[in-house]
N, C-alpha and C positions, 0 to 999 in steps of 0.2 A: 209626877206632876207634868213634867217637860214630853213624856212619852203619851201621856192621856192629851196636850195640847196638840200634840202632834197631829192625832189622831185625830182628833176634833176638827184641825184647820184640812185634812185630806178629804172630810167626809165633807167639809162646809166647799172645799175645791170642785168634787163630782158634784154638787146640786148645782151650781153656779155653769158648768160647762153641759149639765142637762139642761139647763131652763136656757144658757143662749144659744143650745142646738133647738129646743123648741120654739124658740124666739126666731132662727133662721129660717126653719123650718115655713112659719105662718109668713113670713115675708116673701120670699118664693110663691106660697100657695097664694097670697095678696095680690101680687105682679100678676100671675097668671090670672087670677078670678079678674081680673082688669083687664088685661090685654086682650081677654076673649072670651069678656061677657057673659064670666059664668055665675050665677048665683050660688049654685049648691056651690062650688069652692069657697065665695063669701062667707057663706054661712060657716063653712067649714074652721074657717078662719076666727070668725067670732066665737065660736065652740069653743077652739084652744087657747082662748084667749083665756079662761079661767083657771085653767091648768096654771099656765106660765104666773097669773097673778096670785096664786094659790102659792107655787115654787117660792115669786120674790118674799111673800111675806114670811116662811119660814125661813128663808136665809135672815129677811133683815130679825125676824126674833131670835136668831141664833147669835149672830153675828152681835149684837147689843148685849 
């Protein structure tokens, strides 16, 4: 049991540090679609935006 928790909290670890390396990711790409007026980065950014809200919901349904 304590070995299958383990287990569980390492894989709920990596989703958690993918979703705020994509979370950093769109912020950078944010700055930048601002600082110089670029749309298709905008856009780019609104893209990943489902990913990352797709991510938190399975963490927070695991995580419960």
């Amino acid at each position: 049991m304590e070995r299958h928790f383990k287990l569980e909290l390492d894989e709920l670890k990596q989703q958690l540090l993918w979703m705020g390396g994509l979370a950093e990711r769109s912020v950078h790409q944010a700055m930048r679609a601002v600082l110089e007026c670029d749309e298709k980065a905008a856009q780019d950014v609104f893209s990943n935006e489902d990913a990352i809200n797709k991510l938190q919901i399975e963490i927070d349904e695991r995580v419960v």
